[in-house]
N, C-alpha and C positions, 0 to 999 in steps of 0.2 A: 911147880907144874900146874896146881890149880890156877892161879894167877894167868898163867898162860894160855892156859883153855881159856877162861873170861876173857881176856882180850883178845884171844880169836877169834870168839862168837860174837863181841863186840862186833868187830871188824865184816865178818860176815853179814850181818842184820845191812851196817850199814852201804856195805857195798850194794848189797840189795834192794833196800828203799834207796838209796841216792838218784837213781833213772827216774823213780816214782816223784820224787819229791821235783827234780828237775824240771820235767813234764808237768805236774801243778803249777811249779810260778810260772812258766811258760804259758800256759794255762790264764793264769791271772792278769799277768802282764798285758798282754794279750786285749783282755777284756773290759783290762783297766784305760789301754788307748784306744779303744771302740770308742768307750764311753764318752772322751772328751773330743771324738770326733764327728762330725755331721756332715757326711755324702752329698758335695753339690752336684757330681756329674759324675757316672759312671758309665762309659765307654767302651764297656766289655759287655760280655752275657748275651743272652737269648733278647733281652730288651733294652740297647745301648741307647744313651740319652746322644741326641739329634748332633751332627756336627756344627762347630760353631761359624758363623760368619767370616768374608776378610774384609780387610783395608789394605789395599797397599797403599804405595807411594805415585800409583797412577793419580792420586785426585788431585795431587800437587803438580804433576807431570812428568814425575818419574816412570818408569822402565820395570820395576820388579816386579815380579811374579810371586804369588802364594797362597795360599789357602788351605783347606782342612776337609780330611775324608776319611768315614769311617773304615778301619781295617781290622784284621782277627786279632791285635792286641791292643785297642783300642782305638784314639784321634790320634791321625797323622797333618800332623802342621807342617808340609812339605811347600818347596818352590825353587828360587833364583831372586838372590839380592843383584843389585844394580845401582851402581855410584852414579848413572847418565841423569843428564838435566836433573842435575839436584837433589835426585831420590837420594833411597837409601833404609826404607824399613817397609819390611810387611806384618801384618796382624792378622790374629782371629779374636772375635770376642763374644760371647752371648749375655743379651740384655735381659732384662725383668727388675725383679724388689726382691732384694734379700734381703732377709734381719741377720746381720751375725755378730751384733751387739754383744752378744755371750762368749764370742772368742776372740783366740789373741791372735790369728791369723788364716794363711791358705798354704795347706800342705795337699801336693800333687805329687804322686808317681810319674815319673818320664826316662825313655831309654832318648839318651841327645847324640850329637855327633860332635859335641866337644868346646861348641861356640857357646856364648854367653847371649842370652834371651833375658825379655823383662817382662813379671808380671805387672799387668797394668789392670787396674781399679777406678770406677769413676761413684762418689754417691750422689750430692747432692749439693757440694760446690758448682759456684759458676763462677766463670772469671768474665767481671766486666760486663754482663751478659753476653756476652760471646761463645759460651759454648762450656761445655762441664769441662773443666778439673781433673784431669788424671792426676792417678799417686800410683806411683811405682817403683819398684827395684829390680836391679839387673839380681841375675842366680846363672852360677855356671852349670855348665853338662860335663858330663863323662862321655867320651865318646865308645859308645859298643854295650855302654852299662846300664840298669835298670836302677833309679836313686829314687829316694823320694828328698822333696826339698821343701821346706818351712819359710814362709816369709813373716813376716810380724806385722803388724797392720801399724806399729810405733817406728819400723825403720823403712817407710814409704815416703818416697821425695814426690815432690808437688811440682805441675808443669801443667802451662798447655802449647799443643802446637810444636813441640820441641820449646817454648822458652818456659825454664826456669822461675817457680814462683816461691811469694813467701806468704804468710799469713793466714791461709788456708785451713778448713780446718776436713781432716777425713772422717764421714758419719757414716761408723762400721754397722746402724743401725737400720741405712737406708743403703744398701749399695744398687744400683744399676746397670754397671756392667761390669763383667769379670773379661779379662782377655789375656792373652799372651803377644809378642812382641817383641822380633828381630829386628837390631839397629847396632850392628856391632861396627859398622864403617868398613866391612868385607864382603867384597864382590865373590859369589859364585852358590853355589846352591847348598840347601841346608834341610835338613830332618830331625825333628821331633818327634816322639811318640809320647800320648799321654794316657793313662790307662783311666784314673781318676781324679778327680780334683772334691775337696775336703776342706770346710772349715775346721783349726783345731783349734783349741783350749793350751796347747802345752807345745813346746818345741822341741819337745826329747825325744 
């Protein structure tokens, strides 16, 4: 019988601290991927950082529509893709100097609608002189769902202009421009929403 009282009270203590203890690493975890991450744009709040620029496929002579507007749950990269004369992708991007030489990529919140978008990065390559260097990877969406998605600044393909490059090198010390980037080869309209964008340290 003593025996049995002891591991009852066992039992009790730790039914009790188990929620406490939960709520701690919860807690830690938490504060431990603050840490390795660094706020390039926050699109919420009382003071949302500015919406970003487009490109479309108008400068080639395509047809598509797109661009980016602040709403209550952050950037909406909203429009209409268009296959006509040759198009076929729209963009938003915002320029400046970022160092993010300390991390190993760009992790953003977005609620999608299912299609497959690509982040796109330019630092300080130039092809030919002809114009900077994009390094980019395609990331899918959930359509109705709010993700967040990691890209790695080591599994970015190198291009400009749509052709395909090699030898490139990406200087995550210098970047210039951060964008996003529909080019899936589907006609009809498409929505994004992005709450923030983040360099991070880690991909967990």
């Amino acid at each position: 019988m003593r025996l049995q009282h002891i591991l009852s009270r066992r039992h009790n203590v730790w039914r009790t601290y188990l929620p406490v203890c939960t709520l701690l690493f919860g807690a830690f975890t938490m504060n431990l991927k603050a840490d390795t991450m660094n706020t390039l744009f926050d699109f919420t709040g009382n003071n949302p950082s500015p919406a970003w620029d487009a490109t479309n496929d108008g400068v080639m002579g395509g047809l598509s529509g797109g661009g980016a507007q602040l709403v209550e749950e952050g950037m909406l990269f909203s429009g209409e893709l268009s296959l006509e004369n040759n198009g076929g992708f729209s963009s938003i991007h915002a320029d400046g100097t970022f160092d993010l030489s300390e991390y190993d990529g760009i992790r953003f919140r977005m609620l999608g609608d299912g299609r497959t978008y690509q982040l796109r990065l330019q630092s300080d390559a130039i092809f030919q002189q002809r114009g900077p260097v994009s390094f980019g990877k395609e990331f899918a969406t959930v359509k109705g769902e709010w993700i967040e998605v990691f890209v790695p600044f080591d599994e970015l393909k190198q291009s400009w202009r749509g052709r395909k490059l090699s030898g490139y090198t990406f200087n995550a010390g210098h970047v210039r421009r951060i964008g996003l980037m529909l080019a899936d080869k589907q006609a009809g309209e498409f929505s994004l929403k992005v709450s923030w964008v983040s360099a991070d340290s880690t991909n967990k």
